[in-house]
C-alpha positions, 0 to 999 in steps of 0.5 A: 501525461494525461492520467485516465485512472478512477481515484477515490472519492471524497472523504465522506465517500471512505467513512462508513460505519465504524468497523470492530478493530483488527488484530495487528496484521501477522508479519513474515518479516523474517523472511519465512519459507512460503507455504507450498499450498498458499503458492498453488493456491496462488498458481491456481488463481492466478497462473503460474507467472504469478506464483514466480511474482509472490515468491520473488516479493518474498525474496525481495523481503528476505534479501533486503532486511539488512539495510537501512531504511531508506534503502529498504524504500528505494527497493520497496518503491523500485518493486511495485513500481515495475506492475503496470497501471490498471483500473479496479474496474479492469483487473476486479469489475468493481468501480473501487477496491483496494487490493493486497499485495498478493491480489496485485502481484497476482494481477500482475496489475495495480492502480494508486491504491494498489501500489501504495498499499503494497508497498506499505504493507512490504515495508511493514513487513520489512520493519519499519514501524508504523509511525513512520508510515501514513498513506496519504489521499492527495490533490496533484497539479500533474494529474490532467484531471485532477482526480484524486491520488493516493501515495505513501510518505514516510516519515523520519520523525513525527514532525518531519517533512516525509519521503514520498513514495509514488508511482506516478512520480517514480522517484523517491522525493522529499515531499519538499521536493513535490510542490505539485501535491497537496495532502488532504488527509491520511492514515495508517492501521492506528489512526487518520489525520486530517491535514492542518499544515501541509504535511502535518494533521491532526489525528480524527479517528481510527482508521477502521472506520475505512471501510476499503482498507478494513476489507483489505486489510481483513483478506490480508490478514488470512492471506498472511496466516496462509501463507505460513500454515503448516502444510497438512 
C-alpha cells in the first residue's frame, strides 16, 4: 500500500520559540450533557452529520468509562479509526495543522496527527492518565516513502513495551509486535523525550515548545470550556 499523506517534518521543523505553559486542558470525562449552542455551533460549521459525529464521541465517552483500559483503547482506536484519511492541505489548506477532536469529526476527516491527537485527548478524557500516554513521531518500513508518521503508545508502566495505537496498522499491537516502526521521539502535554533505546527516551523539555500542539491544544482548551457553558 502506497501512503501519499504529508507527514511532519524534522524535529527542529516542531521546535519553535517556547510557548508559556497551558492550564491542563478541561476534561468532560464524566460524560456531561453538551451544551446546546456548542452543538449548532458545530452544525453551523460543519453540517448537521457532523453535529451526529460529536454527540456520538461524547456518548462513546459516557458509555465506556466503566471499562478497563485496555478495552477502553480497543473502543478509542476502533472510533477514530472509522474517519477517513485526508491531508491538511485538503481538509485545512494549510501544509500542516494538527487538528481536535471536534475539527476532525467535523471534517468528517483526519491525517496522522489528527487520529492520534483524538484519540489521545478521548482517552485522557476517559482517565487514563497522562503518564501512561506519549504521542510518538516515528519511521515505518510499511510507509512506501518513508515519510514520517505519528502514532500513539500507551504505556503500562514507565518501563514497559507500550500498546500502539495506529491507523495505519488498525489493530492494536504491542510495539513488540510492530518491528517495522522506529521511535524518534515523543511527547505528551508535560514532556518530550528523545529516544535513546528503542521505546524508552530520556526527557528533553516541555512540550510547549511544539508549537503545533500548543496551538491545538489552545483551541482544545476553548472548545472544551464551550462545550460545558451554561446555556445563556
Amino acid at each position: 500500500m502506497t501512503y501519499t499523506g504529508r507527514k511532519p517534518g524534522g524535529v527542529l521543523a516542531f521546535i519553535i520559540i517556547a510557548f508559556a505553559s497551558l492550564m491542563t486542558t478541561p476534561c468532560h470525562g464524566s460524560g456531561v450533557e453538551l451544551n446546546a449552542r456548542f452543538l449548532q455551533q458545530v452544525e453551523k460549521k460543519y453540517g448537521l452529520n457532523a453535529k451526529s459525529r460529536v454527540i456520538e464521541w461524547n456518548r462513546t465517552i459516557k458509555n465506556n468509562l466503566q471499562l478497563n483500559v485496555i478495552e477502553k483503547i480497543e473502543v478509542v482506536n476502533d472510533f477514530f479509526n472509522r474517519l477517513p484519511y485526508g491531508t491538511d492541505l485538503r481538509n485545512w489548506k494549510r501544509n500542516d495543522y494538527w487538528a481536535t477532536p471536534i475539527e476532525a469529526l467535523g471534517k468528517q476527516s483526519a491525517d496522522c496527527e489528527d487520529y492520534t491527537i483524538a484519540k489521545y485527548i478521548t482517552l485522557r478524557e476517559m482517565g487514563v492518565p497522562v503518564k501512561r500516554l506519549r504521542i510518538v513521531y516515528l519511521l515505518s518500513d510499511l510507509i512506501v516513502s518513508r515519510k514520517p508518521h505519528v502514532a500513539l503508545a500507551y504505556y503500562e508502566h514507565e518501563d514497559a513495551t507500550p500498546l500502539i495505537l495506529d491507523n495505519y496498522i488498525k489493530e492494536v499491537l504491542p510495539a513488540s509486535r510492530r518491528s517495522d516502526i522506529k521511535p524518534i521521539y515523543s511527547f505528551n502535554e508535560e514532556n518530550i523525550w528523545w529516544t535513546v533505546d528503542r521505546w524508552q527516551g530520556r526527557k528533553l523539555a516541555s512540550s510547549s515548545i511544539i508549537k503545533e500542539w500548543s496551538e491545538m491544544r489552545k483551541r482544545w482548551h476553548q472548545q472544551s470550556v464551550e462545550m460545558v457553558r451554561t446555556n445563556i
